[in-house]
Every structure is written in C-alpha cells, then in structure tokens.
C-alpha positions as YAML, in Angstrom:
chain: A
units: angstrom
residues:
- id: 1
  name: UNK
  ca: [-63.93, 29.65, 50.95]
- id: 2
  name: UNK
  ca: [-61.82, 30.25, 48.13]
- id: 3
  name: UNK
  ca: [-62.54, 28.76, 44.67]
- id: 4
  name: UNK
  ca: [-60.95, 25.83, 43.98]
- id: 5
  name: UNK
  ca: [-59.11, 25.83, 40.41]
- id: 6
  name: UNK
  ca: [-58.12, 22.84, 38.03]
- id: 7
  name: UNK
  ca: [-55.18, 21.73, 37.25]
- id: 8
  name: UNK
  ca: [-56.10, 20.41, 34.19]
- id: 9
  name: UNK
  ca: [-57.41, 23.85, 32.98]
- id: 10
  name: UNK
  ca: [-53.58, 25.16, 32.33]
- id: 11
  name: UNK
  ca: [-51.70, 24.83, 29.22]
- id: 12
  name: UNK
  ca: [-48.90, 27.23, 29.85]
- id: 13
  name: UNK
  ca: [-46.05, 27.33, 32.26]
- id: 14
  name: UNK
  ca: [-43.92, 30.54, 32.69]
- id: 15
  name: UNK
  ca: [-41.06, 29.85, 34.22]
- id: 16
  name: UNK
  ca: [-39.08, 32.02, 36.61]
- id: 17
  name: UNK
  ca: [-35.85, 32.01, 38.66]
- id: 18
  name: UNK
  ca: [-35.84, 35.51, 40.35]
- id: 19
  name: UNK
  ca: [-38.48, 37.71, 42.83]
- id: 20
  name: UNK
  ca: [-37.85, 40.22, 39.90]
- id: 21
  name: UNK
  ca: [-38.79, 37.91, 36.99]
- id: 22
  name: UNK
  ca: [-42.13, 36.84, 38.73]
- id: 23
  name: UNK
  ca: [-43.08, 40.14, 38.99]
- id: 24
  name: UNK
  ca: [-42.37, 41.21, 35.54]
- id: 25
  name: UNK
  ca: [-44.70, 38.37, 34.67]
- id: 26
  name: UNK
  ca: [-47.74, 39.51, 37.00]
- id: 27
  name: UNK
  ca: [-47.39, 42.60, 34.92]
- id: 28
  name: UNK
  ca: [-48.12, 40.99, 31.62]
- id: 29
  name: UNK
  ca: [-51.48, 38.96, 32.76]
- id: 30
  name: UNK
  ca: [-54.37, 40.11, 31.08]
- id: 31
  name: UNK
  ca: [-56.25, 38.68, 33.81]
- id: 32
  name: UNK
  ca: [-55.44, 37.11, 37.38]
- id: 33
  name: UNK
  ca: [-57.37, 34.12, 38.34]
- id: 34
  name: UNK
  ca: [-58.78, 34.29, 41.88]
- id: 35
  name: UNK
  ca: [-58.35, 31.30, 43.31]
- id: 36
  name: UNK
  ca: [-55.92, 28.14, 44.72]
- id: 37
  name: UNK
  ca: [-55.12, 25.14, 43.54]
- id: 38
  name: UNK
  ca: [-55.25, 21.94, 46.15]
- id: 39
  name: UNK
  ca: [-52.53, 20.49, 47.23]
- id: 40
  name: UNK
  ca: [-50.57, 17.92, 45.93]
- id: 41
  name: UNK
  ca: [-48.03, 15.76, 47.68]
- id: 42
  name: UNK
  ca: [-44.67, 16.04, 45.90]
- id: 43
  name: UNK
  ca: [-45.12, 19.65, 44.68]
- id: 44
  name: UNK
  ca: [-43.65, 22.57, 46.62]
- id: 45
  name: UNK
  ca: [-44.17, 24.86, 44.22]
- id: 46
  name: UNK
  ca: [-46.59, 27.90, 44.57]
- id: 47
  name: UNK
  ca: [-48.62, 29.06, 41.48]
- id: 48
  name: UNK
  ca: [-49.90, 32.20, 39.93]
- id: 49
  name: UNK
  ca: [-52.52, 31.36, 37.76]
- id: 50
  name: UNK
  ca: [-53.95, 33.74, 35.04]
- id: 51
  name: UNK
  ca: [-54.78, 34.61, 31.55]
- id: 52
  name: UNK
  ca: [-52.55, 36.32, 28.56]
- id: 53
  name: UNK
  ca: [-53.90, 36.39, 24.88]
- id: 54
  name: UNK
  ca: [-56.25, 33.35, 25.47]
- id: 55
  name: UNK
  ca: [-54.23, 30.98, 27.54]
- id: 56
  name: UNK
  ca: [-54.68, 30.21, 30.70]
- id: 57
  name: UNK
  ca: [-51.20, 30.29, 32.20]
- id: 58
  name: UNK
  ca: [-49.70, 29.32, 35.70]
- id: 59
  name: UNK
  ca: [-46.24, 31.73, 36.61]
- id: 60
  name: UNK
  ca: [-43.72, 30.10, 38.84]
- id: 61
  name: UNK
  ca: [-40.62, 30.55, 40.43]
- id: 62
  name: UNK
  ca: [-37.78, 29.42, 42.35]
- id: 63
  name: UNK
  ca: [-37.61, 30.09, 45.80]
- id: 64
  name: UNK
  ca: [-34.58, 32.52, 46.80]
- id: 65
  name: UNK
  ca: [-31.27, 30.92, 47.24]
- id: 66
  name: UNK
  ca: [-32.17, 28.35, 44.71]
- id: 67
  name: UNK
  ca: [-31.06, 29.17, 41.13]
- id: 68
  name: UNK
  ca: [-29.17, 26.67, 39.07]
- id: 69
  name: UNK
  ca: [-29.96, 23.75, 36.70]
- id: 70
  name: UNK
  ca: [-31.01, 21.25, 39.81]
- id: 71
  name: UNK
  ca: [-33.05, 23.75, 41.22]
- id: 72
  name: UNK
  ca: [-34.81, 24.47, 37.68]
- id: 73
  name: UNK
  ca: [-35.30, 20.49, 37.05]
- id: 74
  name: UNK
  ca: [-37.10, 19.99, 40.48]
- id: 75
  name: UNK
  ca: [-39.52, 22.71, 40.29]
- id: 76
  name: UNK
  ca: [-40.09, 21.32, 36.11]
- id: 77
  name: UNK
  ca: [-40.73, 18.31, 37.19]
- id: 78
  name: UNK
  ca: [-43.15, 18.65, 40.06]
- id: 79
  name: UNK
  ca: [-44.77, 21.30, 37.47]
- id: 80
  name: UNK
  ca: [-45.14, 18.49, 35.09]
- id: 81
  name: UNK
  ca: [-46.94, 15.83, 37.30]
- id: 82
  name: UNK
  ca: [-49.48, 18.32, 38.61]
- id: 83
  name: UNK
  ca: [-50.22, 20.37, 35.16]
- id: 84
  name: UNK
  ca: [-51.42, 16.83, 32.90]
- id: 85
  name: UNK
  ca: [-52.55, 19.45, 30.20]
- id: 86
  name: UNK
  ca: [-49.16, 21.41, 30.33]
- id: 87
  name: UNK
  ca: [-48.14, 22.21, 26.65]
- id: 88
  name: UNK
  ca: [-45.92, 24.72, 26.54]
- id: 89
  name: UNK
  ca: [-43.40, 26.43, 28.78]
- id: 90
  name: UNK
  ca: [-41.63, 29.40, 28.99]
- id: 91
  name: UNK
  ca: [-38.64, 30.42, 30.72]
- id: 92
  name: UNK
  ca: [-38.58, 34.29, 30.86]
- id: 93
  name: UNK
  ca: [-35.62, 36.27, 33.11]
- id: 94
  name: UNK
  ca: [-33.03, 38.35, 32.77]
- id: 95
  name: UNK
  ca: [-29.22, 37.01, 32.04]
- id: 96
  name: UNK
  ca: [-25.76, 38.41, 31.23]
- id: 97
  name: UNK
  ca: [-25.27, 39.36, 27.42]
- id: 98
  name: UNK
  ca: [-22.28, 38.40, 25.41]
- id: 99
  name: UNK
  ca: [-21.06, 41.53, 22.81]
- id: 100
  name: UNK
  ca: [-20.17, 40.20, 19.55]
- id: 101
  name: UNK
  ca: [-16.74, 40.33, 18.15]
- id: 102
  name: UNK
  ca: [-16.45, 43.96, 16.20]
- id: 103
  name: UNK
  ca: [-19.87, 44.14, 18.37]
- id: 104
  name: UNK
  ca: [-21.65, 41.83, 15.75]
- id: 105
  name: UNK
  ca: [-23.84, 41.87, 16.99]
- id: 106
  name: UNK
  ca: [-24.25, 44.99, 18.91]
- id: 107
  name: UNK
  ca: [-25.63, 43.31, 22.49]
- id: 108
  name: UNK
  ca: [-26.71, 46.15, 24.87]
- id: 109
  name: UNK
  ca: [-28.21, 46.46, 28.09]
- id: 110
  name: UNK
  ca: [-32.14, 45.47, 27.97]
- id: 111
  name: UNK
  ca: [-31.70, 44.04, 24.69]
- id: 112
  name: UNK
  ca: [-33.58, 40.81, 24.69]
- id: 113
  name: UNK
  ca: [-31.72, 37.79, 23.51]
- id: 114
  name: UNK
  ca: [-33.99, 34.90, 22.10]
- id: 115
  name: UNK
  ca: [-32.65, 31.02, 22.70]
- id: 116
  name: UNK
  ca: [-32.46, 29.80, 18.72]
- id: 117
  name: UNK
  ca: [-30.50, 27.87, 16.41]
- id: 118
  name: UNK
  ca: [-26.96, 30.18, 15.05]
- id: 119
  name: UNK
  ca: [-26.73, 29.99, 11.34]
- id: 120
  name: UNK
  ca: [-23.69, 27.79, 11.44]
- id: 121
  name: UNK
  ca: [-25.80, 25.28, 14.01]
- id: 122
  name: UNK
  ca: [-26.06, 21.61, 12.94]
- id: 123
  name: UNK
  ca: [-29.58, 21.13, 14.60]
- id: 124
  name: UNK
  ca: [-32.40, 23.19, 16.13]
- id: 125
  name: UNK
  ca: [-30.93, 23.97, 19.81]
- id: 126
  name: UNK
  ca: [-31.42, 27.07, 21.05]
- id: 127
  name: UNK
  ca: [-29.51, 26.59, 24.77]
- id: 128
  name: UNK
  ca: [-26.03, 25.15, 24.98]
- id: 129
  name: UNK
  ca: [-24.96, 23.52, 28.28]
- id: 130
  name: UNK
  ca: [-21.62, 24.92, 27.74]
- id: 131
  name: UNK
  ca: [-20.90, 22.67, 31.20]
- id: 132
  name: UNK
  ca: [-21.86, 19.68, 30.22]
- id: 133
  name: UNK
  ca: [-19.53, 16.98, 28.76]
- id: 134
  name: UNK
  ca: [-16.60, 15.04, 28.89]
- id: 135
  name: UNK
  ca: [-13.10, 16.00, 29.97]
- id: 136
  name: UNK
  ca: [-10.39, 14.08, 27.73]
- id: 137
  name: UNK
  ca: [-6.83, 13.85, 27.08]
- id: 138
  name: UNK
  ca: [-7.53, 16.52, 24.26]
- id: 139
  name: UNK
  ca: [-9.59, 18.85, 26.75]
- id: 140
  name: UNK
  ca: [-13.45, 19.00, 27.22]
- id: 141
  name: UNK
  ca: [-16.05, 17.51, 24.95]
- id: 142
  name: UNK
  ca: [-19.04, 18.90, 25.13]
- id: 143
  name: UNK
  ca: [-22.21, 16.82, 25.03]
- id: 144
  name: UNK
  ca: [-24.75, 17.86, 22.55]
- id: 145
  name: UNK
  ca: [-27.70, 16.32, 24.51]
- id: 146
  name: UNK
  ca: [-30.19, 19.48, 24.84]
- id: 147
  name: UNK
  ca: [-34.07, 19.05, 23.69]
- id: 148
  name: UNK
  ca: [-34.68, 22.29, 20.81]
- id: 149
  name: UNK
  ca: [-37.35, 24.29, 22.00]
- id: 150
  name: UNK
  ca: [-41.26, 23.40, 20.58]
- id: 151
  name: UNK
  ca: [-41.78, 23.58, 17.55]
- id: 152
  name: UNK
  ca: [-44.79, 25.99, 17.51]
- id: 153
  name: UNK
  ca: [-42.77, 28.24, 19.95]
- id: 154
  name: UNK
  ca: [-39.64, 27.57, 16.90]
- id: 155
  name: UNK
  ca: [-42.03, 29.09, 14.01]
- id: 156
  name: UNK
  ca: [-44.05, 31.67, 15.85]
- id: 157
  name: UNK
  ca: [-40.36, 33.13, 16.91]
- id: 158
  name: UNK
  ca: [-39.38, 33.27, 13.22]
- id: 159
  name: UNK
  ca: [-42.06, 34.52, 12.23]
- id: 160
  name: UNK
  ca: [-42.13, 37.37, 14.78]
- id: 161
  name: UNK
  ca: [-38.57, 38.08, 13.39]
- id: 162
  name: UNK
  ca: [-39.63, 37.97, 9.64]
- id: 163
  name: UNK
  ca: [-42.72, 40.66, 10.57]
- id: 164
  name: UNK
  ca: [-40.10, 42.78, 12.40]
- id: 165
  name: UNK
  ca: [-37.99, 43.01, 9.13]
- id: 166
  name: UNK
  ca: [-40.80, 43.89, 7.17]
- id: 167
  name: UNK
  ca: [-42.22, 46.66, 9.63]
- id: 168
  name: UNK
  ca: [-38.68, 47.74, 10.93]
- id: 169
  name: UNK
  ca: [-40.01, 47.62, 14.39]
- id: 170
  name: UNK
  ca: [-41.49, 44.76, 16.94]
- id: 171
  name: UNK
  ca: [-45.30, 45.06, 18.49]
- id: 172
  name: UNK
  ca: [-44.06, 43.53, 22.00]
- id: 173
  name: UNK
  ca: [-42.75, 47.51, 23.05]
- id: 174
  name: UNK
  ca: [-46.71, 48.55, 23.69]
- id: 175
  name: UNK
  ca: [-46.40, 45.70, 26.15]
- id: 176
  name: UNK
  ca: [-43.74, 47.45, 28.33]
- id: 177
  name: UNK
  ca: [-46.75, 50.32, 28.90]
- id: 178
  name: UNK
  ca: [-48.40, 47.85, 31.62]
- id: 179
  name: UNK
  ca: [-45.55, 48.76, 33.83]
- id: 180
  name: UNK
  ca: [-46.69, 52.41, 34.16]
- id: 181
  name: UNK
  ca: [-49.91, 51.35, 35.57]
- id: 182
  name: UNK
  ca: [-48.75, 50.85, 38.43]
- id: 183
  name: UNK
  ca: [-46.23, 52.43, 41.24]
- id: 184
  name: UNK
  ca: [-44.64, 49.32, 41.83]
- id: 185
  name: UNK
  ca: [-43.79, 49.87, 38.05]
- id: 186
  name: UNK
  ca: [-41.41, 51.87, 38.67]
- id: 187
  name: UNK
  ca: [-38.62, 49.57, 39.20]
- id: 188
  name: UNK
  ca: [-38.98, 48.15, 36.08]
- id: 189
  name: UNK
  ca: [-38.30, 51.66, 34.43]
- id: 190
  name: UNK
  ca: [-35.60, 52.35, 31.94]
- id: 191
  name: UNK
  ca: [-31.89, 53.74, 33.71]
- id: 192
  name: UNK
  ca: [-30.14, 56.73, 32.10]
- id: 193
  name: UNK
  ca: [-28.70, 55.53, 29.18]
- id: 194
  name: UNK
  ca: [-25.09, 56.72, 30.47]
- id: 195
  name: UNK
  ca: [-25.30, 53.89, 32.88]
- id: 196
  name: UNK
  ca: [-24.46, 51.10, 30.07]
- id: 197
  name: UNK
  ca: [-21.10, 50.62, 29.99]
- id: 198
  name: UNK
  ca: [-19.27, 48.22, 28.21]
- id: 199
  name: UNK
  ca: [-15.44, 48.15, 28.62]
- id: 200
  name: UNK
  ca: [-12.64, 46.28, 27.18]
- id: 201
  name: UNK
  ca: [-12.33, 42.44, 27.91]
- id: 202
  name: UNK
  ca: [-8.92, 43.21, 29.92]
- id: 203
  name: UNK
  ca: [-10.10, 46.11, 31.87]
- id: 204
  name: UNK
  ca: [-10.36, 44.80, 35.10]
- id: 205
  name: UNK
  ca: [-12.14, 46.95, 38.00]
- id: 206
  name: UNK
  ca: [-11.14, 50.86, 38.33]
- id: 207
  name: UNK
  ca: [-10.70, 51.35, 35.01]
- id: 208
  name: UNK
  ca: [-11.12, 54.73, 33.68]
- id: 209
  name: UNK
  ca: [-14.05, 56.22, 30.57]
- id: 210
  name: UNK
  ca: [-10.60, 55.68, 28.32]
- id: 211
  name: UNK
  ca: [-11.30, 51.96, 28.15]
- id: 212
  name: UNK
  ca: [-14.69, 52.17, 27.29]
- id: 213
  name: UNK
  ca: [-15.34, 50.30, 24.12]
- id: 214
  name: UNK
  ca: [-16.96, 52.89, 21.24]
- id: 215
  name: UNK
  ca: [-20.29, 52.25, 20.28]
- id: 216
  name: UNK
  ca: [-22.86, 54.61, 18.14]
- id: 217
  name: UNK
  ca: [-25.67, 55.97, 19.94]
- id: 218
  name: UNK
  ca: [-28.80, 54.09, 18.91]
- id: 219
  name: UNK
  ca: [-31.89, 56.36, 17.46]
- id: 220
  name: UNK
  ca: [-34.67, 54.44, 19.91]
- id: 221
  name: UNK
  ca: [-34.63, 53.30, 23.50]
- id: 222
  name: UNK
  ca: [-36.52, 49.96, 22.61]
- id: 223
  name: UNK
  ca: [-35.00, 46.98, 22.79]
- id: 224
  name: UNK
  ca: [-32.99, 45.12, 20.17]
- id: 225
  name: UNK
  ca: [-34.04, 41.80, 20.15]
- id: 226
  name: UNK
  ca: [-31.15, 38.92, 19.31]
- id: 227
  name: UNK
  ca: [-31.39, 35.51, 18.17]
- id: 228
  name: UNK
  ca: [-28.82, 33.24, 18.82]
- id: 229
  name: UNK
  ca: [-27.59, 30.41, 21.38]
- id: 230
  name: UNK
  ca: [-27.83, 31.12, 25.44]
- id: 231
  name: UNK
  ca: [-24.76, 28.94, 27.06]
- id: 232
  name: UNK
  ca: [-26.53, 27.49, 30.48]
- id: 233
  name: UNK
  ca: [-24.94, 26.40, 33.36]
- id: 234
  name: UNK
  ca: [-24.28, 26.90, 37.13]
- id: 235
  name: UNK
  ca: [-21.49, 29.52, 37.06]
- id: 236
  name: UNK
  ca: [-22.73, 32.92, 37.34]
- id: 237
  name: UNK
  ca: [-19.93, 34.58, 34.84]
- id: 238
  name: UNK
  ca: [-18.03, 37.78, 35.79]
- id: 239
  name: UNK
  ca: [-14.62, 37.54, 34.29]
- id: 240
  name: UNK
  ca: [-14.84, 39.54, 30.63]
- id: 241
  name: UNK
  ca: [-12.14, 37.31, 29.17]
- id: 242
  name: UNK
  ca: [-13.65, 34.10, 29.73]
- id: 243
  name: UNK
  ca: [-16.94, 35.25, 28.50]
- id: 244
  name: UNK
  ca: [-15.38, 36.31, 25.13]
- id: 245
  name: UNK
  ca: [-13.12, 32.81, 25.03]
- id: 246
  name: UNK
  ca: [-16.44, 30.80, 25.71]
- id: 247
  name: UNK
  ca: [-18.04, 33.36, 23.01]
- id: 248
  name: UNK
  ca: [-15.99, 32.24, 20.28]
- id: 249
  name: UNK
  ca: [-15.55, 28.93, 20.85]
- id: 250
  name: UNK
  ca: [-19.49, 28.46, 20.79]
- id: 251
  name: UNK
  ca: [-20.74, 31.23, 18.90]
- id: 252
  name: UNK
  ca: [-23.16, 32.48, 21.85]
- id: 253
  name: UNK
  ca: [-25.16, 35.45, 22.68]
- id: 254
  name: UNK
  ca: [-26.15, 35.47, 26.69]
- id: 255
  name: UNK
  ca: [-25.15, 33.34, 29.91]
- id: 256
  name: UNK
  ca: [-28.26, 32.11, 32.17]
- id: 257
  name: UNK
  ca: [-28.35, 29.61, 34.56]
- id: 258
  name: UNK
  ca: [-31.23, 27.27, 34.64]
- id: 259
  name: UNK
  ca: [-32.75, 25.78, 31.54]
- id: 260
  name: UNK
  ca: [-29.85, 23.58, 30.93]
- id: 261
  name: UNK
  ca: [-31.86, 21.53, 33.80]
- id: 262
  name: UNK
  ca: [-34.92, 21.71, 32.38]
- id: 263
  name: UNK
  ca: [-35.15, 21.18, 28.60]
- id: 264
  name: UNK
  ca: [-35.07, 17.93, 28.56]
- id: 265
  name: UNK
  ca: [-38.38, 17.90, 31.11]
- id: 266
  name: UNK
  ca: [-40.22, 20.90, 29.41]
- id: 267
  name: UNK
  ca: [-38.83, 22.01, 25.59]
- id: 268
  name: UNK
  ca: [-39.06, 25.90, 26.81]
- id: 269
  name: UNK
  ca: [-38.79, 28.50, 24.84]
- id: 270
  name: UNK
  ca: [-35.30, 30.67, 26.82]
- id: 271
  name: UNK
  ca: [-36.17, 34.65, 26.42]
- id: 272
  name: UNK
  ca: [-33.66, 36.35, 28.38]
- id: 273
  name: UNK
  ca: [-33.38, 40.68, 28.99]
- id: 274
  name: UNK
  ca: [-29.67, 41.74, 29.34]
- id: 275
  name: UNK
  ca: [-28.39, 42.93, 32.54]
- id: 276
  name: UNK
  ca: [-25.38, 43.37, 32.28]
- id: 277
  name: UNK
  ca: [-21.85, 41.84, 30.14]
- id: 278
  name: UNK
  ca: [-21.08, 38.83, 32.55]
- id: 279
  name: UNK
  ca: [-17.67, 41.02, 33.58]
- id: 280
  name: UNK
  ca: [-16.13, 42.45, 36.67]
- id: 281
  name: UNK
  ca: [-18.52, 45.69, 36.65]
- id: 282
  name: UNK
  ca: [-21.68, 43.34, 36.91]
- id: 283
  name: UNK
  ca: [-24.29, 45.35, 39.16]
- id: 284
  name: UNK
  ca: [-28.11, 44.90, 39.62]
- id: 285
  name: UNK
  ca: [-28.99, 48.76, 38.18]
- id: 286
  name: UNK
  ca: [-30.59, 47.22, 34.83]
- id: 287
  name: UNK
  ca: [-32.19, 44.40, 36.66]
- id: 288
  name: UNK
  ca: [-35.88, 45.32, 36.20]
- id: 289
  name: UNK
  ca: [-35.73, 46.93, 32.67]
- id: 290
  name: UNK
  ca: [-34.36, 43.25, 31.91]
- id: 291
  name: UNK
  ca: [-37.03, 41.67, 33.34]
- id: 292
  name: UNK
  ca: [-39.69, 43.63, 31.71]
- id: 293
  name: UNK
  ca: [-38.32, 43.52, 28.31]
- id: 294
  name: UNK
  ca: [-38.26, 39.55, 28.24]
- id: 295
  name: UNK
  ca: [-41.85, 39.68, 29.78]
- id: 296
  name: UNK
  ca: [-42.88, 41.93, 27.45]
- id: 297
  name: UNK
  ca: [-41.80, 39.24, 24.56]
- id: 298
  name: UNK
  ca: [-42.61, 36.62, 26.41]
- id: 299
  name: UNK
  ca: [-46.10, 37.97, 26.14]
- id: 300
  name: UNK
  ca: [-46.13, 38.90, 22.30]
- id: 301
  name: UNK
  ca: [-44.57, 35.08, 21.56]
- id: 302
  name: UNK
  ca: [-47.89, 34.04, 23.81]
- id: 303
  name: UNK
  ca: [-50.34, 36.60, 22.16]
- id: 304
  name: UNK
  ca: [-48.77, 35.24, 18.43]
- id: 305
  name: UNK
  ca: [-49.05, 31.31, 18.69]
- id: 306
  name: UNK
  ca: [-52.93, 31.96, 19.99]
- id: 307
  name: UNK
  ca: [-55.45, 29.99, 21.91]
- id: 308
  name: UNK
  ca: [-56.26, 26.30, 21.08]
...
C-alpha cells in the first residue's frame, strides 16, 4: 500500500498550464516524494509532490484543452481548500514575448520575463489583465483590480536582480544542467540560434530574410532575464501589430494566459520563458527551452527565499 502523504506538509504550489511546463518542473525537484495524497471531494486536481531547496512543494497542472483564466481559478481554488498550509505559489510556463520599441528591451527567444512592477507603475502589480474592464463612450477602461505578487517572492526577485548586476551573470543557468540527465531532456534543449526570428510588425506570413528586424548577436546563449508587466488574458495573441499597440499602451513585456484568474486566489509569483513574439510566425520549435528556462528560475527564486 502506498504511503499516504499530508496535505498539511506542503507550503508551495507550482503552478502549471501545459504537459511541457509540468515536465520542466519534475526536472527541477531535488527530490520526488513517493507517495499519494487521499482524496478529497471537490478537488480534481492531480499532484506531484516533492522537494526543491528545502520546501516541500506540490506541481500541478491543467488538464489539456483547459488553459485560460477560468480554468486557472478552478484548479487555484480547489488547490487552496486542500493545501491549509499553502504559502506561496508559483506560476512557471512559457508565454509569447513582447520586443521593446528600438528593442528596449532586447526580448529574445528563451529569455525569461519576470511578472514585476515597470518603473513608471503606480503600485506593486506585476500581471495586467489587459481584458479586464469597462467599455465606455471614450473606449475601454481597464480595471486595476490584480493582487501584486507576495511580498517575500517581491524582495527575493529584487534581490536576485541586484546580485546579477553585481556578478554580471545569474546562478539559475547551472539549473538548466538537470535537463541533460536525462534522455527525455532532450526536448528541452536549446534550437539553433538561426531559428529566432523576429520580423517587422507589418510583415505578415511569407515574408522574406529582408524584413527581418537587425539585432546584434549576443556573446552567451543564457538567458536574459526581464522584469516588467505580463498582460493576462484569454486571447492567445498572433497578430504583430496588436501586440506592439497593446505594448505601448501598457508598457508590457510578455502575453500569458492564466494568472489573471488566479491572483486574486493565490498572489503568485508569474515567471514566464519566451516562445515566441505573439505574431503570425508563432510555432512550437522553442517550446521546451522556454519551459526549462522559467523552471530553472523558478527554482533559484525557491532555492533564494529558503526553508521556514
């Protein structure tokens, strides 16, 4: 008979919408937990539980067919009433990344964009739910409703960024190196970096290496890391010129689609790899380097804030 785990033992909650994502997040446990956890009427969720730096954690995700910001606030919720020790939660995945304007800042494929406060923000969101609001005679209103991420999640971040500045480099990279453990791995490799292409907001498909927008080649394969706002909502984006209009009007980094239902439940901290520019050429080729780049942060933000 299997042993029978507690609830009440689990203080972390990664949070997951895609096959991909969960498996990124297997990856980073420094330990499974054998084990099941009894049932519970009113929660259809299925849980990994494990260990990474100290905490016990429990990974989740949606099932297929299910992502979106209802489908996010069920599984929270459910998450919630089972885990009564749940502190903090995590919501780890890949999403489409939004190129600055002059590319400032320079977003590129499995870059990892971090949900935080812009520097011309009024308060401490990190998400925008760019769908969310009001539509008047003058046009839509958004609603400024969103909870900010924790606060311990808030000052560990920054001071992950801070140590970065200073060292010119971030620790999370040796984390990528559990991916070559294991052949499954593999997937979660990096492409050729000829596959990241970035063209012009009006090129629409077909269009040739001409409209390729110019960018310097970078000295290292590791990620970039951003910090900025994520704009959450149901549309999965693939039109260039909206993404730039919606860019500008709100000052954000990265499109996802989930934690616009779930803040409010669980104040998450959003890491999100880059997949692709939320255009016409949107593919699944940079899918698992995505994933494993936000798991591999997810992991140093977990390994930073430390055990209780």
């Amino acid at each position: 008979m299997p042993t029978i785990l507690r609830y009440e033992d689990y203080t972390i909650g990664w949070i997951c919408a895609l096959p991909v994502e969960v498996l990124a997040a297997l990856f980073m446990l420094d330990e499974e937990h054998e084990g099941v956890f009894p049932a519970r009427p009113g929660d259809d969720n299925d849980y990994i539980p494990g260990t990474i730096g100290g905490h016990n954690v429990v990974i989740v995700g949606l099932p297929k067919k299910s992502t979106g910001t209802v489908s996010a606030a069920s599984l929270v919720s459910q998450m919630r009433q089972s885990f009564p020790k749940l502190r903090y939660g995590l919501m780890v995945g890949i999403g489409a990344g939004v190129p600055g304007r002059d590319l400032r800042p320079d977003v590129r494929l499995g870059d990892v964009v971090v949900g935080s406060p812009s520097d011309g923000s009024d308060d401490a969101q990190g998400v925008i739910g760019y769908e969310l609001g009001k539509e008047t005679v003058e046009g839509f209103v958004r609603k400024n409703w969103l909870c900010p991420t924790d606060r311990r999640f808030r000052t560990a971040l920054d001071s992950i960024q801070t140590q970065a500045r200073l060292r010119g480099s971030y620790t999370f990279v040796q984390h990528l190196e559990a991916f070559k453990k294991w052949e499954s791995g593999n997937e979660f490799s990096y492409p050729a970096t000829a596959k990241d292409y970035l063209y012009e907001a009006d090129c629409e498909k077909g269009c040739t290496s001409a409209r390729l927008v110019a960018r310097e080649p970078r000295n290292s394969r590791d990620p970039v890391v951003h910090y900025g706002l994520i704009a959450s909502g149901d549309k999965l984006i693939k039109n260039a010129k909206l993404r730039d209009a919606l860019r500008d009007k709100y000052n954000i980094m990265c499109f996802e689609m989930e934690t616009a239902g779930l803040l409010n439940i669980l104040p998450v901290a959003v890491i999100r790899g880059v997949c692709d520019y939320a255009d016409t050429y949107k593919n699944d080729e940079w899918h698992g380097y995505a994933a494993a780049t936000a798991a591999a942060f997810a992991k140093g933000l977990l390994y930073k804030i430390g055990p209780e």
